[in-house]
C-alpha positions in Angstrom: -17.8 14.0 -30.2 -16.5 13.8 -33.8 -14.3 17.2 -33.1 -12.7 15.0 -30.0 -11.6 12.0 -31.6 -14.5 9.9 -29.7 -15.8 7.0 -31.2 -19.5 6.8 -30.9 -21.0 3.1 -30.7 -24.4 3.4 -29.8 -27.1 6.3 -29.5 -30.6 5.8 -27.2 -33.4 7.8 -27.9 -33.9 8.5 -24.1 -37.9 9.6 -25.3 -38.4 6.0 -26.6 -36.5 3.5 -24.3 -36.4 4.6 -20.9 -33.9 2.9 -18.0 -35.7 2.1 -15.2 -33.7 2.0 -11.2 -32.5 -1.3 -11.3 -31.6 -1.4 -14.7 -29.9 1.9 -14.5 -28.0 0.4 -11.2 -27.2 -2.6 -12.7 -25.4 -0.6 -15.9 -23.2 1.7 -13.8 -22.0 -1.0 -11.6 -20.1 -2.0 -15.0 -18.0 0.8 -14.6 -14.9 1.6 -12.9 -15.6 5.7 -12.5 -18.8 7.0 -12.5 -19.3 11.0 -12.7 -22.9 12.7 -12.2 -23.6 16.2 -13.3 -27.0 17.5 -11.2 -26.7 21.4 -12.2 -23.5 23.1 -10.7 -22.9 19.8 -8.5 -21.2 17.3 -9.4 -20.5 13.3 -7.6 -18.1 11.1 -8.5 -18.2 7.5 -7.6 -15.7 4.7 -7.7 -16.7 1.1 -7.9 -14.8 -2.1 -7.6 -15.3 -5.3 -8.3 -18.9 -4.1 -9.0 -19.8 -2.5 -6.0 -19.2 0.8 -4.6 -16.5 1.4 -3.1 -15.9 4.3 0.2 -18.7 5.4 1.8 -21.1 5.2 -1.2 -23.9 2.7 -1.2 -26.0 1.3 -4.5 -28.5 3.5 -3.4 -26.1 7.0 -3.3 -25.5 5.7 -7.3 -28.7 5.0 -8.2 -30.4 8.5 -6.5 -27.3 10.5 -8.4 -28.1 8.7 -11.7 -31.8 8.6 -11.9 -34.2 11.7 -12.5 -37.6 12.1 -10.7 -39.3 9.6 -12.4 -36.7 6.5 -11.5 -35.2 6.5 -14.9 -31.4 6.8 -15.9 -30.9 10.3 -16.4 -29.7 11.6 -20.0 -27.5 12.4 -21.4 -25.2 9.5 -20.3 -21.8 8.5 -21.9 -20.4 5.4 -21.2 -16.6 6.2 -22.4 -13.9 3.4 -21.3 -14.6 2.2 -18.0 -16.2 5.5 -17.0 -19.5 6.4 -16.8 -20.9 10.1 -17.6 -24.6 10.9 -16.5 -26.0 14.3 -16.6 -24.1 17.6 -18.0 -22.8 20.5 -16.3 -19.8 22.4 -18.3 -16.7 21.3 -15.7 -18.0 18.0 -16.2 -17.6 17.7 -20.3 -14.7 20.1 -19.9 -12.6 16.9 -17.9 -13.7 14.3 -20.5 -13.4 15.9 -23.6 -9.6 17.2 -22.0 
């Protein structure tokens, strides 16, 4: 991140403090943009006023960000008002610009 001019605030041990659902939920409803990586796939949300907004429900943002075992998914970035969960290379390619 260093190389990119990107300030690092905070760094989570994803091993020792897990995210649960509703947690998870609750964190990317504080963002404007929210981006998911799941392999080659990627989803992109957008959320106003805290709540998604188009088609998307809570429940479309919390499957996309949460792994098999309800947690938030790692890596995730929180950069500005956008949210980055998961990694696929397109996906880094468009934030790191």
């Amino acid at each position: 991140m260093e190389d990119h001019d990107i300030e690092v605030k905070a760094i989570i041990d994803a091993t020792k403090a897990t995210i649960g659902g509703d947690e998870a939920l609750a964190l990317a409803l504080q963002a404007s943009a929210i981006h998911v990586a799941k392999g080659k796939k990627r989803l992109d949300f957008t959320v106003r006023a805290g709540k998604p907004s188009g088609e998307a429900t809570q429940e479309d943002i919390r499957a996309a960000i949460t792994g098999p075992t309800g947690n938030l998914r790692a890596p995730t970035l929180f950069v500005g008002k956008s949210l980055y969960v998961g990694f696929n290379d397109e996906l880094y390619a468009d934030l790191l610009g």
